[in-house]
C-alpha positions as CSV (number, residue, x, y, z in Angstrom):
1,X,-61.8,70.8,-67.4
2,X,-59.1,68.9,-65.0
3,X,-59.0,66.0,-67.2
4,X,-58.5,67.7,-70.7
5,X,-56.0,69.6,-68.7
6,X,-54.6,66.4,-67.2
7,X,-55.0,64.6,-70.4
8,X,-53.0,66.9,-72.4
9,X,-50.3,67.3,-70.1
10,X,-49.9,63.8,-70.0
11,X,-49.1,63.7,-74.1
12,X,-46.7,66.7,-73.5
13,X,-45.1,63.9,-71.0
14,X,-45.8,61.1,-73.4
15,X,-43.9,62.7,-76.8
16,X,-40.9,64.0,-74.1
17,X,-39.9,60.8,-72.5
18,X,-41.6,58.2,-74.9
19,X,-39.9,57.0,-78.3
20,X,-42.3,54.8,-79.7
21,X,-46.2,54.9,-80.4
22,X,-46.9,52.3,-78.0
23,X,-45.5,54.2,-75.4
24,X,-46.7,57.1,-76.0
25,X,-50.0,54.8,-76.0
26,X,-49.2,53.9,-72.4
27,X,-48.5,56.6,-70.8
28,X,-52.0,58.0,-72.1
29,X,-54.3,55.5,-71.3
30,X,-52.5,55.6,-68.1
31,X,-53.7,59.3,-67.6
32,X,-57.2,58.3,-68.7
33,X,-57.7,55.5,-66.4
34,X,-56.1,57.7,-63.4
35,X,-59.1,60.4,-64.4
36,X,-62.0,57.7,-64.3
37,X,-60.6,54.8,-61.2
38,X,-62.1,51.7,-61.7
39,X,-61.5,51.9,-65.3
40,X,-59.6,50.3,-68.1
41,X,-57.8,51.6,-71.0
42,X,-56.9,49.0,-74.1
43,X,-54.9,50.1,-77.0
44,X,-55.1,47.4,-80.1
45,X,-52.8,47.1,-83.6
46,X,-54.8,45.5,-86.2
47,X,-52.5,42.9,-87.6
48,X,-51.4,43.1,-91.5
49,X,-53.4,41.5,-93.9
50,X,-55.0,39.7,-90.9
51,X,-59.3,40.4,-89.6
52,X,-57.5,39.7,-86.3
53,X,-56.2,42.2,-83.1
54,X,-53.7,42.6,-81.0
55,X,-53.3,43.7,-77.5
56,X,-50.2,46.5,-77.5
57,X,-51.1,49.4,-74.9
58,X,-53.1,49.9,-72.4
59,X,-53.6,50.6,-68.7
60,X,-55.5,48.4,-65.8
61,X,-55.7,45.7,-68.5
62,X,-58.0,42.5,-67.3
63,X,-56.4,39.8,-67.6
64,X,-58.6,37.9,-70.0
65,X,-57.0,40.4,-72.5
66,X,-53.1,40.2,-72.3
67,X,-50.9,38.5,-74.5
68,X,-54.3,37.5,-76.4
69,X,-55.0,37.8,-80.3
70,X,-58.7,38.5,-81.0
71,X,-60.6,38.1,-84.0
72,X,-62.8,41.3,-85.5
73,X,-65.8,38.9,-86.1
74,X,-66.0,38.1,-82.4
75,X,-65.7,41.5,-80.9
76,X,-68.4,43.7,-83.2
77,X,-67.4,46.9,-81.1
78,X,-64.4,47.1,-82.6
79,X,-65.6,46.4,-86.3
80,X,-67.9,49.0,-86.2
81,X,-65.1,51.6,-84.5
82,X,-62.6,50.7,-87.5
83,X,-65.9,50.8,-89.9
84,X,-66.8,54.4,-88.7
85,X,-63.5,56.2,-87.3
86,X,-65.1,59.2,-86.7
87,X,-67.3,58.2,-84.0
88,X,-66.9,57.1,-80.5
89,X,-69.1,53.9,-80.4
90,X,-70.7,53.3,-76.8
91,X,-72.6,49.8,-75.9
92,X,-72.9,47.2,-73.1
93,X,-69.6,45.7,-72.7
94,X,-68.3,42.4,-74.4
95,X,-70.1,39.0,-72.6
96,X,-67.0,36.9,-73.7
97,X,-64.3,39.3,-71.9
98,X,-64.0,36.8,-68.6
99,X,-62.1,38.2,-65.2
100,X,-62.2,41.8,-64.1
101,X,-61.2,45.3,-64.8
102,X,-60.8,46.3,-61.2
103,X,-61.4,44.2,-57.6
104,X,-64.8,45.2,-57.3
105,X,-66.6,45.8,-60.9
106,X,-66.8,42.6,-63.6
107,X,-66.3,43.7,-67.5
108,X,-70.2,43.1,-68.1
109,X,-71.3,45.3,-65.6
110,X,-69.6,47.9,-66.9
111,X,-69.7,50.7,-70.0
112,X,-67.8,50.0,-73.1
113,X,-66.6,52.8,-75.3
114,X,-64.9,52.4,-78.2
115,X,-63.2,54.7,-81.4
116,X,-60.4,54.7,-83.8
117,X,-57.1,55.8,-83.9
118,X,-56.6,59.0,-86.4
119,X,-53.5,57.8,-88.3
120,X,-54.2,58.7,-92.0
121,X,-56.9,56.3,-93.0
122,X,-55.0,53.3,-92.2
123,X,-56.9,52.3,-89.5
124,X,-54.2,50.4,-87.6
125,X,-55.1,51.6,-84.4
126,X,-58.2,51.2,-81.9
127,X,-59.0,52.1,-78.5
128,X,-61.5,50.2,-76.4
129,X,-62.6,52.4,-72.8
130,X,-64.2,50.1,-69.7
131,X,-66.0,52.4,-67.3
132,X,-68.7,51.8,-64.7
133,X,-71.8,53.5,-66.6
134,X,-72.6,55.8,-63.4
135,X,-69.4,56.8,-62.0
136,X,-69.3,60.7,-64.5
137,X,-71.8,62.0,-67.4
138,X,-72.1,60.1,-70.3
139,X,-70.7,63.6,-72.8
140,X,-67.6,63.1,-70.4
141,X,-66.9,60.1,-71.4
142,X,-67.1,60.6,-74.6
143,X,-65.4,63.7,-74.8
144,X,-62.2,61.9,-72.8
145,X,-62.4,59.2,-75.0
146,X,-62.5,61.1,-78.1
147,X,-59.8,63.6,-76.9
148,X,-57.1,60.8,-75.7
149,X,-57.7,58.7,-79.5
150,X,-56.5,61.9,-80.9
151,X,-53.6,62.8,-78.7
152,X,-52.7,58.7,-79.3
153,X,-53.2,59.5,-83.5
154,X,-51.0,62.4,-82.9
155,X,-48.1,60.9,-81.1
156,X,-48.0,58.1,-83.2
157,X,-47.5,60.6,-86.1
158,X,-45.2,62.4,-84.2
159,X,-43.1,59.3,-83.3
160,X,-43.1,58.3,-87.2
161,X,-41.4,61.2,-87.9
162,X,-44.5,62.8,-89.7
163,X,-43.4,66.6,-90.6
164,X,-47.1,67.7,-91.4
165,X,-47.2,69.6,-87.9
166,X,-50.5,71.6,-88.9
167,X,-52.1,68.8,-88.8
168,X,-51.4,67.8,-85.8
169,X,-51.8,71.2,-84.1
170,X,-55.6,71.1,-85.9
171,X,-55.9,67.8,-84.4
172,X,-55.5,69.3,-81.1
173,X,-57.3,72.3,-81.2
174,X,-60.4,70.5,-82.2
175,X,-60.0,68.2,-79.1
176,X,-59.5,71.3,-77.0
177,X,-62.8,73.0,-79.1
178,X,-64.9,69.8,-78.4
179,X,-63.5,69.4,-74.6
180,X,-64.7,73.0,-73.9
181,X,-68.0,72.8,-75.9
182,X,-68.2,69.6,-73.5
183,X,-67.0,71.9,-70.2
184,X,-69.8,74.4,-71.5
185,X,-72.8,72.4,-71.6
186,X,-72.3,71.5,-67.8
187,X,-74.1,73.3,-65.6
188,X,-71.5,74.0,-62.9
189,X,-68.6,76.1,-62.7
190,X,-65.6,74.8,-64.0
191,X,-62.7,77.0,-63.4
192,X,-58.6,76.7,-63.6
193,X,-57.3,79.0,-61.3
194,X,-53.5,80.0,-61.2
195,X,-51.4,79.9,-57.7
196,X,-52.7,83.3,-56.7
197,X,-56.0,82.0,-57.2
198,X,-56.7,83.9,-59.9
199,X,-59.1,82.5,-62.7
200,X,-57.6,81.7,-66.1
201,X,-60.2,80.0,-67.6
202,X,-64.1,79.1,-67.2
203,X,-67.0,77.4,-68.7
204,X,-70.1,79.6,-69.3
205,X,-71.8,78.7,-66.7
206,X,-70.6,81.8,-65.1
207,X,-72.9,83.8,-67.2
208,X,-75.6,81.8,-65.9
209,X,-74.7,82.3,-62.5
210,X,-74.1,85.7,-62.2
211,X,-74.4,87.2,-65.7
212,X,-70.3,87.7,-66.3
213,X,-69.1,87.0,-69.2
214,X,-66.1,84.8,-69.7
215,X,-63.7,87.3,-70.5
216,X,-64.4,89.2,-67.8
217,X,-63.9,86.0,-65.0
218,X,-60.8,85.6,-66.0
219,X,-57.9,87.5,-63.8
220,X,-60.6,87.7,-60.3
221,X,-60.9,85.0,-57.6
222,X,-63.6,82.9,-57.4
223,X,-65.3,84.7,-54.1
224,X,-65.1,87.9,-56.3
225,X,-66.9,86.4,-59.4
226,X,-69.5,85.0,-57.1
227,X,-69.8,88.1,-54.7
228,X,-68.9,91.2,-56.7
229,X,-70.2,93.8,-54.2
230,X,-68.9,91.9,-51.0
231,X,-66.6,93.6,-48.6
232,X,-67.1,91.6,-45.8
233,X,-63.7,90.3,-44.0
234,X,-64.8,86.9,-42.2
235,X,-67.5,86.2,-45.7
236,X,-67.9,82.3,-44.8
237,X,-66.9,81.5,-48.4
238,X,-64.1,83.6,-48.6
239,X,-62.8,82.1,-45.5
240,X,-64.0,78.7,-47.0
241,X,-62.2,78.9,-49.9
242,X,-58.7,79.7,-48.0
243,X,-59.3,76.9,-46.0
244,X,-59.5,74.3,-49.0
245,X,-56.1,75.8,-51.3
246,X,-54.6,75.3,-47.6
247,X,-55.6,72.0,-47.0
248,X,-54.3,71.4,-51.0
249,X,-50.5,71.3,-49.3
250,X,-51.3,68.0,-48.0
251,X,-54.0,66.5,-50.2
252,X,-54.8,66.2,-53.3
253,X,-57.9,67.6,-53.2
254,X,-60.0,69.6,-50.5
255,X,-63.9,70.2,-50.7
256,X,-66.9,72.1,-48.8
257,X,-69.9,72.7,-48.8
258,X,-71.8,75.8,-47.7
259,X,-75.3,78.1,-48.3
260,X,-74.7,81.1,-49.8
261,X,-76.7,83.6,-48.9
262,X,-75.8,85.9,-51.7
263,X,-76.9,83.7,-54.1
264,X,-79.5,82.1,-51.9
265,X,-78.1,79.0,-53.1
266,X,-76.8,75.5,-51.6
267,X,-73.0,75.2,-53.1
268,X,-70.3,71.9,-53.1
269,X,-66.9,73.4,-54.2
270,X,-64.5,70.8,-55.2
271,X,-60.6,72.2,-55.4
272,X,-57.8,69.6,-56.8
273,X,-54.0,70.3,-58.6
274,X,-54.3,69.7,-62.4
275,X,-50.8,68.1,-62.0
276,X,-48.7,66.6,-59.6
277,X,-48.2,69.3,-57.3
278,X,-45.4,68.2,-55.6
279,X,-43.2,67.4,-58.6
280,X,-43.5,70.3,-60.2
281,X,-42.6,72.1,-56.9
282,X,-39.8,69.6,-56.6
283,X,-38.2,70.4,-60.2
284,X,-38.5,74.7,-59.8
285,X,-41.7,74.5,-62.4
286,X,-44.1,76.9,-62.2
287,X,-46.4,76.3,-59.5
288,X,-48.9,73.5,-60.7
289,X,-53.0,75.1,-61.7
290,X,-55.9,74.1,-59.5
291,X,-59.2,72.8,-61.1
292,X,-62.1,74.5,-59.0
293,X,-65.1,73.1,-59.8
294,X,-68.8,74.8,-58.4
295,X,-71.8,72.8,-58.0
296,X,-75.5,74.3,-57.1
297,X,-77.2,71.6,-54.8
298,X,-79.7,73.7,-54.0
299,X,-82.9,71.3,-56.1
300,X,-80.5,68.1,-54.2
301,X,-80.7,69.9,-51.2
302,X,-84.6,71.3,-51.5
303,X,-85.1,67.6,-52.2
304,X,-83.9,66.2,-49.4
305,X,-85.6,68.7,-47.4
306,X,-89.0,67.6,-48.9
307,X,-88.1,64.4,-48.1
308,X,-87.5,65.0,-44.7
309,X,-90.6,66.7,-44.2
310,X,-92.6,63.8,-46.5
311,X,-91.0,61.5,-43.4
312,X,-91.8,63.9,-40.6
313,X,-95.2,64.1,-42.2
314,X,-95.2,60.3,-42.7
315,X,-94.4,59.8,-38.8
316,X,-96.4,61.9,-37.7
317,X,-99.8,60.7,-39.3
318,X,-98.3,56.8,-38.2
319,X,-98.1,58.2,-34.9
320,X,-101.6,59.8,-34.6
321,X,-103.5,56.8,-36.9
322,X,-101.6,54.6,-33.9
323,X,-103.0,56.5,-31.5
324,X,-106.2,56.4,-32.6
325,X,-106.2,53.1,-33.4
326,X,-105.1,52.5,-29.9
327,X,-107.9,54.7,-28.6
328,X,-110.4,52.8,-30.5
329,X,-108.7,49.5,-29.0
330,X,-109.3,51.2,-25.8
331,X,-112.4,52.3,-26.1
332,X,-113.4,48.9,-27.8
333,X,-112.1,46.6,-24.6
334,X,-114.0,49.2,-22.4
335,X,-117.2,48.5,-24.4
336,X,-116.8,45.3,-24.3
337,X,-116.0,44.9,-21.0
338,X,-118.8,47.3,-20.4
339,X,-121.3,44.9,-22.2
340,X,-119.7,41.9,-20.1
341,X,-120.6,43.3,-17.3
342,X,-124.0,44.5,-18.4
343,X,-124.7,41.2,-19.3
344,X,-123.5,39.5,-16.1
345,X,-126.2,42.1,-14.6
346,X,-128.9,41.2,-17.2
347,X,-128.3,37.5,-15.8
348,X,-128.4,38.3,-12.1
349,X,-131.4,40.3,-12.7
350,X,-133.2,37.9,-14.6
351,X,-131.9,35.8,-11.9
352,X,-133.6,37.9,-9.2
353,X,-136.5,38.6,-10.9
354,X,-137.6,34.8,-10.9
355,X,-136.9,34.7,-7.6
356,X,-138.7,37.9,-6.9
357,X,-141.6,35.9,-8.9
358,X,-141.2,33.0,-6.9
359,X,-141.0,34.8,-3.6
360,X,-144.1,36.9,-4.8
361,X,-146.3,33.7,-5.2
362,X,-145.0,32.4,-2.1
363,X,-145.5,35.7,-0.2
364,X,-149.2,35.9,-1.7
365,X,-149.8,32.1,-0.9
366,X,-148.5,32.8,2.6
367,X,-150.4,35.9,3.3
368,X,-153.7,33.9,1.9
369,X,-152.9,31.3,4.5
370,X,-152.5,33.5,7.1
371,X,-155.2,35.6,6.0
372,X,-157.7,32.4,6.4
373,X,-155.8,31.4,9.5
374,X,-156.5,34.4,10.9
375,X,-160.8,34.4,9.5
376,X,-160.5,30.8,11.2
377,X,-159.4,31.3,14.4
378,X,-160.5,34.5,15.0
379,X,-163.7,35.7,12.7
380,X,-164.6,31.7,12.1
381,X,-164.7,30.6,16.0
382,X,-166.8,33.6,17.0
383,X,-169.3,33.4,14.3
384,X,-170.2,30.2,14.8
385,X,-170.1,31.1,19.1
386,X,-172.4,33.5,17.8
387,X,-174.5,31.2,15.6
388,X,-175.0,29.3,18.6
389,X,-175.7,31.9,20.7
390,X,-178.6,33.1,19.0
391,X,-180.0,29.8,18.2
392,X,-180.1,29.0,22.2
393,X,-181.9,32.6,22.9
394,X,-184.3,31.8,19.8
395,X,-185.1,28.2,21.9
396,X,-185.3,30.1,24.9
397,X,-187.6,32.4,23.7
398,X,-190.0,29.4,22.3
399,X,-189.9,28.5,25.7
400,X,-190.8,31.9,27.2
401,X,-187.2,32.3,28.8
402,X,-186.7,36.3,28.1
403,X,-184.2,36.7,30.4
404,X,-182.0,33.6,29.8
405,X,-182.6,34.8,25.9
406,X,-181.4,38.0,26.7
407,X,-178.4,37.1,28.4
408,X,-177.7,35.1,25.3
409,X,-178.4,38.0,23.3
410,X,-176.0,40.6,24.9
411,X,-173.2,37.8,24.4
412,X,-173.6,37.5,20.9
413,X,-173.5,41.3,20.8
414,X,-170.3,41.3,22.3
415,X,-168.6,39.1,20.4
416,X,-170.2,40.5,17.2
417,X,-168.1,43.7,18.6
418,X,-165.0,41.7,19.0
419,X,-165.4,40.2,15.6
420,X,-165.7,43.6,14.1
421,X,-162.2,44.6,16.0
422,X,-160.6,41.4,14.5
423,X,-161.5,42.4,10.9
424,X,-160.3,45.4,11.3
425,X,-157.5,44.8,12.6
426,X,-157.2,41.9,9.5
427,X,-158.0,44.6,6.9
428,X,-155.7,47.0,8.6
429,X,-152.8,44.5,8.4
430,X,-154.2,44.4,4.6
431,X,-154.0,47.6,4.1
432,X,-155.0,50.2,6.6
433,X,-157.8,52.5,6.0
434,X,-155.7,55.6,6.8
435,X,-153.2,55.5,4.4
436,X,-156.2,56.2,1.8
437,X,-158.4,58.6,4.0
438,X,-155.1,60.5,5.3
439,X,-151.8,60.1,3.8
440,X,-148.4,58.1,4.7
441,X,-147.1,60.2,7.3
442,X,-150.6,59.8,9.1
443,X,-150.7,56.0,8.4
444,X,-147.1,55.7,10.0
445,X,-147.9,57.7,12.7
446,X,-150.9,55.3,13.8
447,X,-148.9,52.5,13.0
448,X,-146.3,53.2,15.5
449,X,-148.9,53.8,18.4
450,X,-150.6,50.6,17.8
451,X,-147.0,48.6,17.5
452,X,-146.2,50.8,20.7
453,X,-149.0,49.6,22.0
454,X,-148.7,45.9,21.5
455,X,-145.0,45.8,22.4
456,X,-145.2,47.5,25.9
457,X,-141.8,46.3,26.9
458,X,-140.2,48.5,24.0
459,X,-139.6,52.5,24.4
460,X,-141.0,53.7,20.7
461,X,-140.1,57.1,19.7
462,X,-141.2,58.9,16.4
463,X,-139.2,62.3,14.9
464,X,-142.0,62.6,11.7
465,X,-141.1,66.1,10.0
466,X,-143.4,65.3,7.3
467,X,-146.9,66.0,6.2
468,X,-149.3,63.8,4.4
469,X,-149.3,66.2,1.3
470,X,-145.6,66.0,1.0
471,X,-145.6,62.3,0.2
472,X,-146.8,61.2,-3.2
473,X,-149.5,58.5,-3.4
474,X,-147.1,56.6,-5.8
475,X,-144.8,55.9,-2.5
476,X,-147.1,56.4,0.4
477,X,-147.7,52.4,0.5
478,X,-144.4,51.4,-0.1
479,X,-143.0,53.9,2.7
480,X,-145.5,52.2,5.4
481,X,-145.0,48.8,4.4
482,X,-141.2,49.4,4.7
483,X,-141.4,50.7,7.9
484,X,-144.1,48.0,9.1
485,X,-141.2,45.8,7.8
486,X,-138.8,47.2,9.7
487,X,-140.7,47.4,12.9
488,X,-141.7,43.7,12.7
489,X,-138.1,42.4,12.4
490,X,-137.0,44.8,15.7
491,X,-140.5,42.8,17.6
492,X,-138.6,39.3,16.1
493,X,-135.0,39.7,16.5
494,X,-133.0,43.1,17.9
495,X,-134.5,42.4,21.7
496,X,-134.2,46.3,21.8
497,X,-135.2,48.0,24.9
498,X,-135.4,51.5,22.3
499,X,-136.9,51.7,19.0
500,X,-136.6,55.3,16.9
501,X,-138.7,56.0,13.8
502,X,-137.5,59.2,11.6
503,X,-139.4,60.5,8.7
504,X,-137.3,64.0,6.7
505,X,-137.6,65.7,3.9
506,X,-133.9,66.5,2.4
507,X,-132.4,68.1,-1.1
508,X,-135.7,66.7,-2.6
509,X,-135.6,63.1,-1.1
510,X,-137.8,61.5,1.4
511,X,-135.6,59.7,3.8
512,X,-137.1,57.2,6.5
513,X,-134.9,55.9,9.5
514,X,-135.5,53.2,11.7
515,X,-132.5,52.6,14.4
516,X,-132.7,50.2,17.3
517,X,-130.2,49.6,20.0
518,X,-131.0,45.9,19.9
519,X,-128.3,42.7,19.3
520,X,-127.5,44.2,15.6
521,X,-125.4,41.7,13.4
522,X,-122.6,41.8,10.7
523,X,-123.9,42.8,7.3
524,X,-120.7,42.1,5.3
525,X,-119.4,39.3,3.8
526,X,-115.7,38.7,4.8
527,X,-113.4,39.4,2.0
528,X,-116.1,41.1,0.1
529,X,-116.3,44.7,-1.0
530,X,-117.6,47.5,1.2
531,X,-121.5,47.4,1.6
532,X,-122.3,43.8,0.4
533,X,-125.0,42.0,2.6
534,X,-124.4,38.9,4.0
535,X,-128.0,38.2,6.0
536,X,-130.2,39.7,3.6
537,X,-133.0,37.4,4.5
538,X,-136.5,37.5,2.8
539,X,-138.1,40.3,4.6
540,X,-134.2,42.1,3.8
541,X,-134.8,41.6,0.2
542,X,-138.3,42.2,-0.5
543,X,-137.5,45.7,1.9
544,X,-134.4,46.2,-0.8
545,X,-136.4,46.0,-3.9
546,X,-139.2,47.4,-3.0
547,X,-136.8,50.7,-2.5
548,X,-135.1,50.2,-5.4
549,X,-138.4,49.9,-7.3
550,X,-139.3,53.6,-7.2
551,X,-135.7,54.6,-7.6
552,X,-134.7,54.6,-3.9
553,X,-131.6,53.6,-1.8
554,X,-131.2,51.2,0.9
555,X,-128.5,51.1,3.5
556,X,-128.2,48.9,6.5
557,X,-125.7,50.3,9.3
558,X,-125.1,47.4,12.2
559,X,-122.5,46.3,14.5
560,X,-123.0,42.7,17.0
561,X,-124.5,44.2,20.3
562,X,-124.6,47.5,19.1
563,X,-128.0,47.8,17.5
564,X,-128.9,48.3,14.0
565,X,-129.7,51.6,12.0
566,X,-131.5,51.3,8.7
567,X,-131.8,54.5,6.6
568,X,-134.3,54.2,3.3
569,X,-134.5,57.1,0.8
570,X,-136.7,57.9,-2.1
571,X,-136.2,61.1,-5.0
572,X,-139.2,62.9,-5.0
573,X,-138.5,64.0,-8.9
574,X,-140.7,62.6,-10.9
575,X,-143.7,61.9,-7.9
576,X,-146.7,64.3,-7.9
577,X,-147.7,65.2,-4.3
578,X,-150.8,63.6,-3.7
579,X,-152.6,67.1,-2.2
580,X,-153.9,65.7,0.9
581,X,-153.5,67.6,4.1
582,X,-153.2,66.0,7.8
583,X,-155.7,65.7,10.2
584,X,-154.5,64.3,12.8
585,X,-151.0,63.9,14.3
């Protein structure tokens, strides 16, 4: 509605201080191009008897254009506007017009529109409009275009002295029917409000809004057509409104936007002067009308709001698919790390097991040699004393030496006794003949008399809180030869002077201690981690494994000259008892 307005005042200005149709040509397309910046208005006279024309108006003219005579052929825009007067011709603008219609826009970038000049069919006149595509709707364009062509057709008739005024005036009026049809098809308020504020004319979009019919807007404000039942004093766009016709004293337009809660709409109210404001108040006019245009942003706004949330959402989903990626990165070093280190313990138990193997067919080849050691120099030597014995008293008895026999006799008796105490003592070593009749606790027991009883020099004392029955048959041989183990490395190396052998039953787990206050040593490495062994010798190691074999634990506590304390413990979960009860103690 501002440009009509502006446009229309601008021919009132045109026909008062122009003479000439050229002028009056001017001054228009100057209006027109201040309406749409970056623009440029052309007015061209089609030279008599000539298919060629002329640049003679115009406003923001490229220079490619001035002082320059162009054929019809070349420039089919303005053909078809002289062909067809009575339309406004629109298409991509002319490739051969070289330089530019503004600083930042080239002609081919930019909209061309294109009509005739009403002068009474003698088509003289055309206008030619450059406008970037996107800067206002296409029907405003148009409209401005079509409505400035026929203000230029009138002034021309008016500066030729043409008396037929009703034409003219029916000229006008069907510019100002075809702006406002124009005005009416937008979909915001377009308003012209006096210097009280007051509305003088509208659009119908205000019966869309809030179901008022033109007539009535016109004479209330613009908060009262938008809030009819509002009586608050500080309404934000009453006090918004204010604001903006003050800030109108110093510019040339003012702006805001706000939502409205009565209309539960998002709002952009733009406020400018239809004219110059400050001349009119400089010559006494009437103060100058303000254009007061209201948009509904509300989809825009909804819009961005989705947007926002799409991107919120967006982030959001990033984030957590980047956390769990990084989880699963996590998770997938710890596995992997995990498997590492599985396999490094794969390796050093394959490792151990072939030297387990290996130390099992040495430890079997040594025990056969010492088993046939032992058969020779024990059981071996007295047999054969023996065999000799009794072949003497069989040649003393030939001989009728009964006594001499006899003598031989009772010897060979005596070391037949001995022999039996040496294979005893061999199969006991073996494995002894009360671990099967009694139980482990039994066999331990026994064991420490008999070491007690070997080693004199050595104070043995046993703290056994366990019965036979209590000790499944699954450990019973593994829990004496550990402690026959341990006993045999005290005889070797602690020189101990005391020797303690514990047997308890705790939380479900058998646990065996053997402590000496003998030399001890230093079981770990320097540098290494808490508990590694250092001197875990042969008889260390098989003691070790063995524990571990059934599930136990194994922990050697020494210190150099402090004695040694060596604590062995099996789970009973999983182990039947074995049901035997003791006999002796």
């Amino acid at each position: 509605m501002d440009h009509i307005t502006s446009l229309i005042a601008g021919f009132a200005d045109a026909c008062a201080l122009a003479v000439t149709p050229r002028a009056i040509a001017d001054v228009l397309c100057e209006r027109l191009v201040q309406k749409f910046p970056n623009s440029s208005a052309l007015v061209f006279e089609r030279e008599a008897g000539k298919d060629t024309v002329r640049l003679v108006a115009g406003a923001n003219v490229p220079g490619a254009w001035v002082q320059r005579a162009v054929a019809l052929r070349d420039v089919p825009l303005l053909t078809d506007a002289l062909a067809f007067p009575d339309q406004v011709h629109v298409r991509a603008a002319y490739a051969r017009a070289v330089g530019e219609a503004s600083e930042t826009m080239p002609i081919t970038s930019m909209e061309a529109l294109c009509a005739a000049v009403p002068d009474g069919g003698a088509g003289n006149y055309v206008l030619l409009f450059l406008v970037p595509p996107a800067q206002t709707e296409p029907a405003l364009r148009r409209a401005a275009v079509d409505i400035v062509r026929r203000l230029i057709g009138a002034g021309v008739s008016i500066a030729a002295g043409d008396s037929d005024r009703g034409v003219i005036i029916s000229q006008v009026y069907k510019a100002k029917v075809d702006w406002e049809s124009t005005a009416d098809s937008v979909d915001a308020i377009v308003a012209l409000l006096d210097h009280r504020k007051r509305i003088t004319r509208t659009n119908r979009a205000v019966e869309k809004w809030v179901g008022v019919p033109i007539r009535d807007a016109i004479g209330l404000d613009v908060h009262s057509l938008l809030h009819s039942a509002c009586t608050r004093p500080g309404c934000a766009l009453r006090t918004a409104i204010d604001s903006a016709v003050a800030v109108l004293a110093t510019k040339k337009e003012a702006n805001f936007e706000l939502f409205d809660d009565t209309l539960a709409r998002d709002l952009r109210v733009d406020l400018r002067y239809a004219s110059d404001a400050s001349d009119a108040w400089t010559n006494g006019a009437a103060p100058p009308s303000i254009v007061c245009l209201v948009y509904d942003l509300s989809a825009l706004r909804a819009a961005e709001r989705e947007l926002m949330f799409l991107n919120q959402s967006l982030e959001d989903r990033v984030r957590s698919r980047t956390q769990e990626l990084t989880e699963a990165n996590r998770s997938l070093r710890d596995e992997i790390t995990r498997r590492r280190e599985s396999e490094i313990s794969l390796l050093r138990s394959q490792r151990e097991l072939g030297e387990l193997s290996n130390q099992l067919v040495d430890a079997q080849e040594l025990e056969r040699k010492r088993i046939a050691q032992d058969l020779h120099d024990s059981v071996g030597q007295a047999l054969t004393a023996i065999k000799y014995s009794l072949e003497n008293a069989g040649v003393l008895l030939e001989r009728e030496r009964s006594a001499e026999a006899a003598t031989l006799i009772e010897t060979s008796a005596r070391r037949v006794r001995e022999v039996l105490v040496d294979v005893r003592n061999i199969s006991m070593n073996l494995r002894p003949a009360v671990l099967d009749d009694l139980g482990a606790a039994s066999a331990i027991r026994y064991l420490c008399r008999e070491w007690n009883e070997t080693y004199t020099g050595v104070v043995l004392t046993t703290d056994i809180e366990v019965d036979d029955g209590q000790i499944p048959d699954t450990l019973g041989i593994d829990v004496f030869r550990s402690v026959q183990e341990l006993l045999n490395n005290v005889a070797r190396h602690a020189h101990a002077a005391k020797v303690r052998v514990g047997m308890v039953l705790k939380d479900a787990c058998l646990s065996v201690l053997v402590s000496d206050d003998g030399d001890g040593f230093d079981p770990v490495r320097p540098g290494a981690a808490p508990g590694a062994i250092v001197r875990e010798s042969r008889g260390l190691r098989g003691l070790r494994e063995r524990t571990e074999r059934l599930g136990g634990a194994y922990r050697i506590d020494s210190t150099p000259g402090q004695g040694t304390a060596v604590r062995l413990e099996w789970p009973l979960a999983g182990h039947q008892p074995n049901g035997r009860t003791t006999l002796i103690n």
